[in-house]
N, C-alpha and C positions, 0 to 999 in steps of 0.2 A: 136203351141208348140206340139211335139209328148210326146204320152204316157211314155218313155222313159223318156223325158226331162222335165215334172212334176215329177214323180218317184224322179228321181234324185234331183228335186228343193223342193220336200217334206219331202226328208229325210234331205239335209240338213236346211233346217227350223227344224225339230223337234229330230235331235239327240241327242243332249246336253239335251233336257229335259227328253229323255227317260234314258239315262245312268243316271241324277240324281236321277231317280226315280226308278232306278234300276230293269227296269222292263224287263221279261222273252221276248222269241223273240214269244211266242202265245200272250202275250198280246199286243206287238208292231202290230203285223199284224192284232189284233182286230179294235187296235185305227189306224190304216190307213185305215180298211174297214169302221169302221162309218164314218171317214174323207172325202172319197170318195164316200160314198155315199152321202152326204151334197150336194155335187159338181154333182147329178144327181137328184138333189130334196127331196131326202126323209130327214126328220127330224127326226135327233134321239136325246131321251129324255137322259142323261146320270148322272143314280141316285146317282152316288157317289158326282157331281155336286149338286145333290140338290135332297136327299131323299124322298119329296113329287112331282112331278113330274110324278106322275104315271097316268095312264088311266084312264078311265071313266071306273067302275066296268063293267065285263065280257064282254069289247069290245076285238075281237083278235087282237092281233098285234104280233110282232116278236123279239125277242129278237136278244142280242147280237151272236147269233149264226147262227140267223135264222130260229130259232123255234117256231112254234106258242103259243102263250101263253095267259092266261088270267088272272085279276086280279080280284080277288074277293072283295078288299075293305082292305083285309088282309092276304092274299096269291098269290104267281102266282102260276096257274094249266096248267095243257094241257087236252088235248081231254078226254083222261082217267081220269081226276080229281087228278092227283097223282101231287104232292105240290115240288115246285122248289124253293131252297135260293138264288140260286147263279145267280139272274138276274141284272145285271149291269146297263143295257140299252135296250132301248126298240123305236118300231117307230110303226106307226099305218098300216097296211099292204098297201102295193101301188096301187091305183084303178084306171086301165085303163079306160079313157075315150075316144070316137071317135071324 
C-alpha cells in the first residue's frame, strides 16, 4: 500500500470523529502525526486519555510538538527551566540502536 493510499484509508477511518469533535485542522494534523508515528514505533502517552500517564521525573522526552521537555513531578519545563501548560502528549525520545 503507497503512502498515498494509507493517507487516504486514514482519513476516511477517522473523519467523522474529527468533525464530531469539532476539532480545528492543527489539531487534526497533530492526531495523525501521533498516529503515524505509532506505525513507526514510538509510543505516545496521550494525557487527555489519562492524565497520570506522565514520565518518570526529569527524564527528556518530546511533546506533542516535538519539543523536548521535562517533568518535574509537577510541571513540564524545557532546557531553560521556564514552565509549559499546554502539553498534551508526550513519548520518551527515540534511541537509536545498531
Amino acid at each position: 500500500m503507497t503512502i498515498e493510499e494509507k493517507a487516504e484509508e486514514y482519513i476516511e477511518k477517522n473523519c467523522n470523529i474529527w468533525e464530531e469533535e469539532e476539532l480545528t485542522v492543527d489539531e487534526i494534523v497533530r492526531l495523525a502525526y501521533l498516529d503515524s508515528a505509532k506505525e513507526n514505533g514510538v509510543v505516545w502517552h496521550d494525557l487527555r486519555k489519562d492524565s497520570n500517564d506522565l514520565p518518570e521525573e526529569y527524564i527528556p522526552v518530546l511533546n506533542q510538538y516535538g519539543e523536548h521537555r521535562s517533568y518535574d513531578g509537577h510541571y513540564w519545563r524545557d532546557c531553560d527551566d521556564v514552565i509549559y501548560t499546554n502539553v498534551i502528549a508526550w513519548c520518551e525520545i527515540p534511541q537509536f540502536k545498531e
